[in-house]
C-alpha positions as CSV (number, residue, x, y, z in Angstrom):
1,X,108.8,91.9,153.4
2,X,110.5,93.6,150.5
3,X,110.9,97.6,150.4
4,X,112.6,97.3,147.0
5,X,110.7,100.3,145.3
6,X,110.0,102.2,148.8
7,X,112.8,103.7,149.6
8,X,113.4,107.4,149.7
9,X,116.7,108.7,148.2
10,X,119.0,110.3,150.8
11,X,119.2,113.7,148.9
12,X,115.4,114.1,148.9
13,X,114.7,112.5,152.6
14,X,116.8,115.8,153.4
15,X,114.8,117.8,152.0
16,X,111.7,116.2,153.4
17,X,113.0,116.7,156.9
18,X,114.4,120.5,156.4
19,X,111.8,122.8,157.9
20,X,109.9,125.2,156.7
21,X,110.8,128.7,156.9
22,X,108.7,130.5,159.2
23,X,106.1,132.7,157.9
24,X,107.1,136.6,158.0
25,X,104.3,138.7,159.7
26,X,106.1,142.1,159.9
27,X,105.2,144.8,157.6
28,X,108.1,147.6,156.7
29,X,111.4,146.7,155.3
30,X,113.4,146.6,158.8
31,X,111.3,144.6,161.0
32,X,111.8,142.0,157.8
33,X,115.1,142.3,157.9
34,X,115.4,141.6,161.2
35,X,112.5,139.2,161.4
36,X,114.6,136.7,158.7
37,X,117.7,137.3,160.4
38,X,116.4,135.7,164.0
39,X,115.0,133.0,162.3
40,X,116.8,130.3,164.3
41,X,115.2,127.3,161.4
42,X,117.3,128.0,158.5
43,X,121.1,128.3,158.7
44,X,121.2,130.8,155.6
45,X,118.8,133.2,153.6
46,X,118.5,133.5,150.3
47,X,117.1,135.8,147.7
48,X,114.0,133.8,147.1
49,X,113.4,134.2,151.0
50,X,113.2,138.0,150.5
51,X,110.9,137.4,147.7
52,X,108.4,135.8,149.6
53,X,108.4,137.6,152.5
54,X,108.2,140.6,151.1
55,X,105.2,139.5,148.9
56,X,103.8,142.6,146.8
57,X,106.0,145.0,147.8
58,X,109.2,142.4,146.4
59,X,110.2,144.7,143.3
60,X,111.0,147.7,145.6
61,X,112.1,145.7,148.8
62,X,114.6,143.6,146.4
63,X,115.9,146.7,144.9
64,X,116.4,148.8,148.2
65,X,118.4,145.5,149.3
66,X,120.4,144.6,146.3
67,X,121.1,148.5,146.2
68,X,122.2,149.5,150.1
69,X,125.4,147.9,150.4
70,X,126.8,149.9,147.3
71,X,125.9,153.3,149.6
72,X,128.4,152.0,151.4
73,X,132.4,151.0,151.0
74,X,132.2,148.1,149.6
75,X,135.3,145.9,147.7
76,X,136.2,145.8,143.9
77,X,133.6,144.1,142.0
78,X,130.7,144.4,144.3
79,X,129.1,146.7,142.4
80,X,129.0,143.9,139.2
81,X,127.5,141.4,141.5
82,X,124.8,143.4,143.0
83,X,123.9,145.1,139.9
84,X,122.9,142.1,137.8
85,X,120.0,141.3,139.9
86,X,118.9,145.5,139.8
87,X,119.1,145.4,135.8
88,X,115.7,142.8,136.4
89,X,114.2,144.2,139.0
90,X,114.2,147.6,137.7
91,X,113.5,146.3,134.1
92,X,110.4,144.6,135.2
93,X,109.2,147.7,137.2
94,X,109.6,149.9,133.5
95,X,107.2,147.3,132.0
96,X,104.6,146.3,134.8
97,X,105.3,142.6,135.4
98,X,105.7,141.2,138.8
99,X,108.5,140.7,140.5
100,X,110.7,137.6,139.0
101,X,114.8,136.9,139.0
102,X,116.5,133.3,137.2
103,X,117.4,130.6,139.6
104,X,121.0,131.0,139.9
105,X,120.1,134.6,141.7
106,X,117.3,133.4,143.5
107,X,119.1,130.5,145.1
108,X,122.0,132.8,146.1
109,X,122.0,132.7,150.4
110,X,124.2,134.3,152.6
111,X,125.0,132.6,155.7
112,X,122.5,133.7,158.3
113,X,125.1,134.9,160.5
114,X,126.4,137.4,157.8
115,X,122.8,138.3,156.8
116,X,122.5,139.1,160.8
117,X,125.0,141.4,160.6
118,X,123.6,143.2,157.3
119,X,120.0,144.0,159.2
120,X,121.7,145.0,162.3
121,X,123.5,148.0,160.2
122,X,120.7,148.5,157.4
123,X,117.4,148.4,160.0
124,X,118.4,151.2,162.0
125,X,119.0,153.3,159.1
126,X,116.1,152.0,157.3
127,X,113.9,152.2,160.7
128,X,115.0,156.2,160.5
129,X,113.7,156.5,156.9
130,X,110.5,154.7,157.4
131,X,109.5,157.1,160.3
132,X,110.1,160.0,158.0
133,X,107.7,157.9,154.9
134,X,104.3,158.2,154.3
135,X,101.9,157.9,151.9
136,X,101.8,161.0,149.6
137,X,101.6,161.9,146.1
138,X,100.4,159.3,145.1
139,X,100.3,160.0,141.1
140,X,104.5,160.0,141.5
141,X,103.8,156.4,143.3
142,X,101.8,154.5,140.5
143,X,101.3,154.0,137.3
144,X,102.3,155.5,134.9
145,X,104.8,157.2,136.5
146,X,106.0,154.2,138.1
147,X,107.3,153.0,135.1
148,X,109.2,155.8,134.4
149,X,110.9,155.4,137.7
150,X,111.7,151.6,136.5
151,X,113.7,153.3,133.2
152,X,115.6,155.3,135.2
153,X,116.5,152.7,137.9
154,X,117.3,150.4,134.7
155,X,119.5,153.4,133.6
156,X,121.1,153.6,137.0
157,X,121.4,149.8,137.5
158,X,123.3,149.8,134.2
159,X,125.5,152.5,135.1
160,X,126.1,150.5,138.7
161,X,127.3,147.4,136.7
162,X,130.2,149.6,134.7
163,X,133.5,150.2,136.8
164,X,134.0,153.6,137.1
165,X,135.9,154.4,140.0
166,X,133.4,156.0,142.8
167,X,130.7,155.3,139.9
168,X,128.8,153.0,142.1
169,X,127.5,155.4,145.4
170,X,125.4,158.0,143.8
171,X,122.9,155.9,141.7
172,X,122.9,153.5,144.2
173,X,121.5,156.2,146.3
174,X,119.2,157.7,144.0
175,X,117.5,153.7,143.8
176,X,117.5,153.4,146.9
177,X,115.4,156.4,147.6
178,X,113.0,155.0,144.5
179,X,112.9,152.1,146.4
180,X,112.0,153.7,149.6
181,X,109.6,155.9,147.7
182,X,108.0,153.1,146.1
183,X,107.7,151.0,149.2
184,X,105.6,153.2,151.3
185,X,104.4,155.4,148.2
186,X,105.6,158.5,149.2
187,X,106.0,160.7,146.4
188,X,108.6,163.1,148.0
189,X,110.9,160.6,148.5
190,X,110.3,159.9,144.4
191,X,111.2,163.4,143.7
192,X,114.2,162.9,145.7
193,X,115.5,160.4,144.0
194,X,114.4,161.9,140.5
195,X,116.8,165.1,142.1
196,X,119.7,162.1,142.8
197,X,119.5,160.6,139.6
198,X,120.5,163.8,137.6
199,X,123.2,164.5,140.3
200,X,124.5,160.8,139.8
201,X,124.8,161.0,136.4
202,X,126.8,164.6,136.2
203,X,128.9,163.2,138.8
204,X,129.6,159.9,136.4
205,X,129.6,162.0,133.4
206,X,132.5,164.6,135.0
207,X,134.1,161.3,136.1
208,X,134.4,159.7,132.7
209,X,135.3,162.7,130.9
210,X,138.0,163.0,133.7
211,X,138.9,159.5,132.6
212,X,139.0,159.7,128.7
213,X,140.8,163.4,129.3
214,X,143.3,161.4,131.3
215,X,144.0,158.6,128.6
216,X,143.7,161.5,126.3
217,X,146.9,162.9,127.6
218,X,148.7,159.9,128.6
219,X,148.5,158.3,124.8
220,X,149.2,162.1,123.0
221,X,151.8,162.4,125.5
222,X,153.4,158.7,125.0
223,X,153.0,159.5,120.7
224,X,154.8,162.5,120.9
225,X,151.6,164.6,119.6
C-alpha cells in the first residue's frame, strides 16, 4: 500500500512530538519564576512562556522582568536589548491595550539552565517585596492613572535604551517598582516609583550635562577658544 501523500515532514513530526509546557498554577511573580524554571519538559524559556503564564497580570510581570537585570551590573549594551521590549510594554499600558510584543521578541528563550539561575537571584528579592505588597490605593492602581504610569515607564524605557554611562540603574528601578505596584495594585509602591522617576531623571539630566560640559571643554580646549 502506498503512503505517497501521508507522510509527515520531519520538521513538523518534531513539533508534534515536543510536549506541552506545563500549565503554571502559581500566583505572584516569584513562585512563577521559579515554577518555569523547574520545568524539567522544556529545555529553554522564552518570552511568550512568560506571557502566558502570567496571563492578566503579563504587561506588569513582563516589565518587572525585562526591567530587573538592569538594577543590576550588567555588560555594555544590555540596557539596548532589554529596553526594546519595555518601549511596548509600557507603550501599550499608556494606551490600554493588552499585552502584545512582535515575534522576534516573543520567540527569544534563554536556556533553562540560565533562566534557573535568574529566578534563583530575582525570587528571593521579589519574594521580599511581595510580602511588603498589598492591595491599596487603588485609584493610583487603575485607570486613569494607570495610563499615566505607562507614559512615564515609556519615558523611562526610552531613556534605558540611550547609552549614558550609569543611565540605565535608576529608571530601571523606578519601573520596576511601577511594575511591582501594578502587579499587586498597591498604590504606595506607585508613589514610590513616581518619587524614583524624578530622581532618575535629575540623575540622567546632571549626567548628560556632565557629558556635553565635558565635550564642551575638550573641543574649546582642542580649537584654541
Amino acid at each position: 500500500m502506498s503512503t505517497e501523500g501521508s507522510t509527515i515532514p520531519a520538521r513538523r513530526f518534531a513539533r508534534l512530538r515536543r510536549p506541552r509546557r506545563k500549565r503554571v498554577t502559581a500566583t505572584k511573580m516569584s513562585e512563577v519564576l521559579l515554577e518555569l524554571a523547574r520545568d524539567e519538559s522544556h529545555d529553554e524559556v522564552s518570552v511568550r512562556d512568560l506571557l502566558v503564564a502570567m496571563r492578566h497580570r503579563a504587561i506588569g510581570a513582563l516589565m518587572l522582568v525585562f526591567a530587573f537585570p538592569n538594577i543590576l551590573p550588567t555588560p555594555p549594551g544590555t540596557s539596548s536589548v532589554l529596553g526594546a521590549p519595555l518601549v511596548f510594554l509600557a507603550a501599550q499600558m499608556m494606551l490600554g491595550r493588552p499585552p502584545w510584543l512582535p515575534r522576534f521578541i516573543t520567540r527569544r528563550a534563554l536556556s533553562r539552565s540560565d533562566f534557573s539561575k535568574f529566578a534563583e537571584k530575582a525570587a528571593p528579592w521579589l519574594g521580599k517585596a511581595e510580602r511588603l505588597l498589598r492591595p491599596r490605593l487603588p485609584v493610583l492602581t487603575g485607570p486613569p492613572f494607570e495610563y499615566v504610569v505607562g507614559g512615564i515607564s515609556l519615558l523611562l524605557s526610552i531613556i534605558l535604551l540611550l547609552p549614558i554611562p550609569l543611565g540605565n540603574m535608576p529608571p530601571a528601578l523606578a519601573i520596576v517598582l511601577f511594575a511591582l505596584g501594578t502587579l499587586e495594585r498597591d498604590g504606595v509602591w506607585i508613589i514610590a516609583g513616581l518619587v524614583t522617576s524624578v530622581v532618575s531623571v535629575f540623575i540622567v539630566s546632571g549626567v548628560l550635562y556632565a557629558m556635553v560640559q565635558s565635550c564642551w571643554y575638550l573641543l574649546t580646549g582642542y580649537l584654541g577658544f
